[in-house]
C-alpha positions in Angstrom: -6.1 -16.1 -15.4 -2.6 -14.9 -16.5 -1.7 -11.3 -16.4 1.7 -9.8 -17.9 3.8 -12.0 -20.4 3.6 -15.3 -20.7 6.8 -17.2 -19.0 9.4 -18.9 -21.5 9.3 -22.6 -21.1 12.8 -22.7 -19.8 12.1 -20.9 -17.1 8.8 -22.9 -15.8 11.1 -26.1 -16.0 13.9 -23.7 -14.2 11.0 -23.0 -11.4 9.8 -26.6 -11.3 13.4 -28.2 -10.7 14.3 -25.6 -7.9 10.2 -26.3 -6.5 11.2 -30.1 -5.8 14.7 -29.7 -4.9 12.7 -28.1 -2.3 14.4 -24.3 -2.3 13.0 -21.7 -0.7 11.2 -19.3 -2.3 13.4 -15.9 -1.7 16.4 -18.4 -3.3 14.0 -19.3 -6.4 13.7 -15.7 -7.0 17.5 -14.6 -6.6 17.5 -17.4 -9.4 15.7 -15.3 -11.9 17.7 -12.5 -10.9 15.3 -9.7 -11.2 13.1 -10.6 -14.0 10.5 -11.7 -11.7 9.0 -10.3 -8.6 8.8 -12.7 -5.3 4.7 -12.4 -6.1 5.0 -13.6 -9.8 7.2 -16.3 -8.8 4.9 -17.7 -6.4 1.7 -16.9 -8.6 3.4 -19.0 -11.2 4.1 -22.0 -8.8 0.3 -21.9 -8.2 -0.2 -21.8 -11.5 1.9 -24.8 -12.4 0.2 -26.4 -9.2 3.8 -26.9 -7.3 3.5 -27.4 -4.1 4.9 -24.6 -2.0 6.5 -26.1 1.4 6.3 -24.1 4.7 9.6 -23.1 4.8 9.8 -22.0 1.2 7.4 -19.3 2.4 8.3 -19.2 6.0 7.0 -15.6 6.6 4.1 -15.5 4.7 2.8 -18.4 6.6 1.0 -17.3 10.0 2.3 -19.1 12.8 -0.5 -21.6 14.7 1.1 -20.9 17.9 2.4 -17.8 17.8 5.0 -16.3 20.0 4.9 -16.1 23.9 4.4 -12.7 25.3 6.7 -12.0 28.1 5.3 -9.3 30.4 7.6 -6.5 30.7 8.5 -5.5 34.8 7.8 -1.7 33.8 6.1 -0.4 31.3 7.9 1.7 28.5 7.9 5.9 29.6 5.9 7.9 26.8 9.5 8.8 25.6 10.6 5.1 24.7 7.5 4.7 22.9 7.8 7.9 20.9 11.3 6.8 20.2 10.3 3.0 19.0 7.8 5.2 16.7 10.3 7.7 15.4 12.6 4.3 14.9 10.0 2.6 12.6 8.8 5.6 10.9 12.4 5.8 10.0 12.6 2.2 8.3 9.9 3.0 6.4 12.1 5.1 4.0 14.5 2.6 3.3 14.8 1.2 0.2 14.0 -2.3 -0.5 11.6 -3.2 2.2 9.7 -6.5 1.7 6.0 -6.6 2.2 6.8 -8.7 5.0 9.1 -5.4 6.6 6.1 -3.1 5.6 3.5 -5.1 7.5 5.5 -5.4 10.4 6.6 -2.3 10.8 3.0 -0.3 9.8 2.1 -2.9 13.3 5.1 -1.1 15.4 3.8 2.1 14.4 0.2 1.0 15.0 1.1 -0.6 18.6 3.1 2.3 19.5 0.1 4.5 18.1 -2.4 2.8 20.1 0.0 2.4 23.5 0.5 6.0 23.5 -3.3 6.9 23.8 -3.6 4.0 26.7 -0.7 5.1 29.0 -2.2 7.9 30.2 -5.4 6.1 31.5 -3.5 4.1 32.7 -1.6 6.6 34.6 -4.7 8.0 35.6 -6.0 4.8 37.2 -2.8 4.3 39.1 -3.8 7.4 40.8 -7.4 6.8 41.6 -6.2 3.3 43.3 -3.9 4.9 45.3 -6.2 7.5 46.5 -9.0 4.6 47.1 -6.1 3.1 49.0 -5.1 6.0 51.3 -8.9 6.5 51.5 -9.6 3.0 53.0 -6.7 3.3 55.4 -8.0 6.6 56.5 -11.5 5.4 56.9 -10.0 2.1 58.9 -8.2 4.3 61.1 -11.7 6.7 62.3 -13.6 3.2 62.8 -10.8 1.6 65.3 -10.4 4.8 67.0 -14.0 5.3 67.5 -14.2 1.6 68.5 -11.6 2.3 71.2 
């Protein structure tokens, strides 16, 4: 089901041709300059039943193996995280984001959201261990002595 106006012929033939000379799908738009939206491009090559290759939507298409996380040495202070939020809160204002810039950086904010409300237990757990830990050597020591 259509919704808006109707495309000129011209420019369905336009979309098709640039569809199997296989161009991406940010070029195809630039093409149209801005009389259509990335979304009604795409709706349109759905419509027309072109076949949209992976790399014509490259980030829209989720990854099947995703990226390789790489554990950091030390964790980020509350400060750097705060900062990383600020830094993406930030972005948000600019102009011209893509829905692809939005979603990724609503997931920085999210991350540093939810790392923010973990560090401290984590803190705290550092503690306890290392209490348990003197505790045990403490304990260890009154056993050999009394041994002895």
């Amino acid at each position: 089901m259509t919704k808006g106006k109707p495309w000129p012929v011209d420019d369905e033939r336009k979309l098709r041709e640039k569809v199997n000379a296989g161009a991406d799908l940010d070029g195809i738009v630039a093409g149209f300059g801005d009389r259509y939206s990335r979304n009604s491009v795409y709706q349109k090559m759905v419509d027309l039943g072109l076949k949209a290759t992976k790399t014509m939507i490259h980030h829209d298409v989720p990854s099947s193996t995703g990226p390789k996380l790489i554990l950091p040495k030390e964790l980020p202070s509350i400060e750097e995280s705060l900062k990383t939020l600020v830094a993406a809160s930030n972005a948000m204002e600019a102009a011209g984001l893509t829905r692809t810039d939005i979603i990724r950086l609503r997931s920085i904010i999210l991350a540093q959201i939810s790392y923010q409300e973990q560090f401290p237990k984590y803190v705290k757990y550092r503690e306890l261990e290392a209490e348990v830990m003197e505790l045990r050597k403490e304990l260890t020591a009154k056993k050999n002595a009394r041994e002895t």
